[in-house]
C-alpha beads as a LAMMPS data file, in Angstrom:
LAMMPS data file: protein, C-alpha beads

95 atoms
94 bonds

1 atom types
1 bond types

-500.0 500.0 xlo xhi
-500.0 500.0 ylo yhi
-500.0 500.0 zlo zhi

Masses

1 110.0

Atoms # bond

1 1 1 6.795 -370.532 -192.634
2 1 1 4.016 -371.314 -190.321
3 1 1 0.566 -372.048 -191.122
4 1 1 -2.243 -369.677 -190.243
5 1 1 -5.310 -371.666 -189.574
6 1 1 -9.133 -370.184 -189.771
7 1 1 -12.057 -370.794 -191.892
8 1 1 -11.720 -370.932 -195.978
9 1 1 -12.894 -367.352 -197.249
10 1 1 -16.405 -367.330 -198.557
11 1 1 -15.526 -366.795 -202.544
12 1 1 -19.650 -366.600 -202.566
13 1 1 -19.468 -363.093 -200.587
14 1 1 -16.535 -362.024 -203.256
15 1 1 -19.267 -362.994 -206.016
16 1 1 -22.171 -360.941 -204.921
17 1 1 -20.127 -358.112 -204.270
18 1 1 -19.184 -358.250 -207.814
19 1 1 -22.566 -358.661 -209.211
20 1 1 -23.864 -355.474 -206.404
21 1 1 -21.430 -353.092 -208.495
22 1 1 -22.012 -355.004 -211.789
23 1 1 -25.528 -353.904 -211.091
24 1 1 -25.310 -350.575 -209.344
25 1 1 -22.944 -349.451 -212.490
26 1 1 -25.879 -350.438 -215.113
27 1 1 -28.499 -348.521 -213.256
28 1 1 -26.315 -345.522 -213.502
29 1 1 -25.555 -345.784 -217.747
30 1 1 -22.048 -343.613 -218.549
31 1 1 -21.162 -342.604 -214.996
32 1 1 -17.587 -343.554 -213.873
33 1 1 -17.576 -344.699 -210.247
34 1 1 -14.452 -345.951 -208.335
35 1 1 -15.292 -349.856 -207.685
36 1 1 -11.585 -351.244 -206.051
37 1 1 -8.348 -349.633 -204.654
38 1 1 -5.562 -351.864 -204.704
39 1 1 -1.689 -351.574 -203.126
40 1 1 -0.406 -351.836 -206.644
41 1 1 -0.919 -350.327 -209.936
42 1 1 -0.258 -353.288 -211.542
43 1 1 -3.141 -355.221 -209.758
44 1 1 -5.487 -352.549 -210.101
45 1 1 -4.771 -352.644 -214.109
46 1 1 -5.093 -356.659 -213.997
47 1 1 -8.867 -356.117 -212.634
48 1 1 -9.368 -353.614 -215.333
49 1 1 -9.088 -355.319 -218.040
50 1 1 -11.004 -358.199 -216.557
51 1 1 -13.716 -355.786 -216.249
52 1 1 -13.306 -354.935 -219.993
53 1 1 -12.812 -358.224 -221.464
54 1 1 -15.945 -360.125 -219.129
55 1 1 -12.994 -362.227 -217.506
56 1 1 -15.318 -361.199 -214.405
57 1 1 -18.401 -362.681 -215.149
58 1 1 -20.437 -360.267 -213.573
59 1 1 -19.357 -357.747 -215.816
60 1 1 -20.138 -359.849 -218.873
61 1 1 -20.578 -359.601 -221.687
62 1 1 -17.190 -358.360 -222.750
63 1 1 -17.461 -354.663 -224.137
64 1 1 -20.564 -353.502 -221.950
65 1 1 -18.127 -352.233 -219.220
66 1 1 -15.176 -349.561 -219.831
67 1 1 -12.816 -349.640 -216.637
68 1 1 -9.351 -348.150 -216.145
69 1 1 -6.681 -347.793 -213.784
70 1 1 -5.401 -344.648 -212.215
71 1 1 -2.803 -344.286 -209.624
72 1 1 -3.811 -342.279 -206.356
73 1 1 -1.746 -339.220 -206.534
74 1 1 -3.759 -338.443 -202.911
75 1 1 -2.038 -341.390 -201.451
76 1 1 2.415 -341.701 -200.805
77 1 1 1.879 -345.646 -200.383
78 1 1 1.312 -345.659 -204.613
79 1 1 -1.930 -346.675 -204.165
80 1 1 -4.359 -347.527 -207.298
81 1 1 -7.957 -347.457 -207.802
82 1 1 -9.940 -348.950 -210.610
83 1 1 -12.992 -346.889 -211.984
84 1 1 -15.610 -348.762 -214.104
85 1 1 -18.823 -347.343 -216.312
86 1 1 -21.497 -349.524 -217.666
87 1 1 -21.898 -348.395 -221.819
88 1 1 -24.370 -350.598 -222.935
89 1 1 -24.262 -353.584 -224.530
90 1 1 -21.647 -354.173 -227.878
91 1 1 -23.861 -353.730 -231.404
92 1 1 -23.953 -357.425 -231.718
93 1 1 -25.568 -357.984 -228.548
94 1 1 -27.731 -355.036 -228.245
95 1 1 -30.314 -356.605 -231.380

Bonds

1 1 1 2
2 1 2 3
3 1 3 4
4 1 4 5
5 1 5 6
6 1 6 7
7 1 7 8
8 1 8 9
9 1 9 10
10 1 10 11
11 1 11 12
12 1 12 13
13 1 13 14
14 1 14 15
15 1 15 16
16 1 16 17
17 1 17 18
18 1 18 19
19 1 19 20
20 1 20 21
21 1 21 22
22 1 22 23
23 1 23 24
24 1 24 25
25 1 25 26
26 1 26 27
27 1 27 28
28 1 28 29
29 1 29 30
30 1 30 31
31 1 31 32
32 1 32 33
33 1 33 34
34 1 34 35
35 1 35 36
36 1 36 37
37 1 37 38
38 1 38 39
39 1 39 40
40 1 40 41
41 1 41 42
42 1 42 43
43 1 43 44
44 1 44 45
45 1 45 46
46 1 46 47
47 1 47 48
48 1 48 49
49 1 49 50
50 1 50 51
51 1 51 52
52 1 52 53
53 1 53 54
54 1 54 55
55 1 55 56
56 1 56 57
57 1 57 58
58 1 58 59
59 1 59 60
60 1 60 61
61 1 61 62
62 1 62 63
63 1 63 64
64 1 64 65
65 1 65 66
66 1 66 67
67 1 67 68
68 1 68 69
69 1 69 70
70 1 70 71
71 1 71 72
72 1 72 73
73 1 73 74
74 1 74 75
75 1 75 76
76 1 76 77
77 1 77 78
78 1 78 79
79 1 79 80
80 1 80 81
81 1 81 82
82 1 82 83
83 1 83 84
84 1 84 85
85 1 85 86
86 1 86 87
87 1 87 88
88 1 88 89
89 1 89 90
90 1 90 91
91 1 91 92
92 1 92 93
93 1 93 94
94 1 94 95
């Protein structure tokens, strides 16, 4: 194996773009939008639940975002997309 050498990848860039569709799905309440496509389905359902569960912690708290995983029938390489709505925040937090 030989090493590839380059600058680190900027995990702050990764961040923001999280927090840009965070936001962009709470300004548009209840409306699904597709936020990732990944090669697998598997890796698609991974972010998911992250999104569900505030794993991602700009899609916190947990409960405030519904996301699932659909495979791209469109596509022959198999691959997946993940599609995310903001609901609101869970009874507990809401008061």
């Amino acid at each position: 194996m030989q090493p590839a050498f380059g600058p680190l990848p900027d995990d702050l860039r990764l961040a923001l773009e999280l927090f840009d569709t965070a936001q962009a799905l709470r300004d548009r309440r209840g409306e699904w939008a597709l936020v990732q496509q990944h090669s697998k389905l598997s890796l698609a359902s991974n972010q998911a639940h992250r999104i569900r569960t505030g794993k991602l912690v700009a899609f916190r708290p947990a409960g405030a975002f519904e996301a699932k995983a659909r495979k791209n029938r469109d596509k022959a390489n198999g691959e997946s997309e993940v599609w995310a709505r903001f609901v609101g925040l869970p009874p507990m937090e809401a008061a």
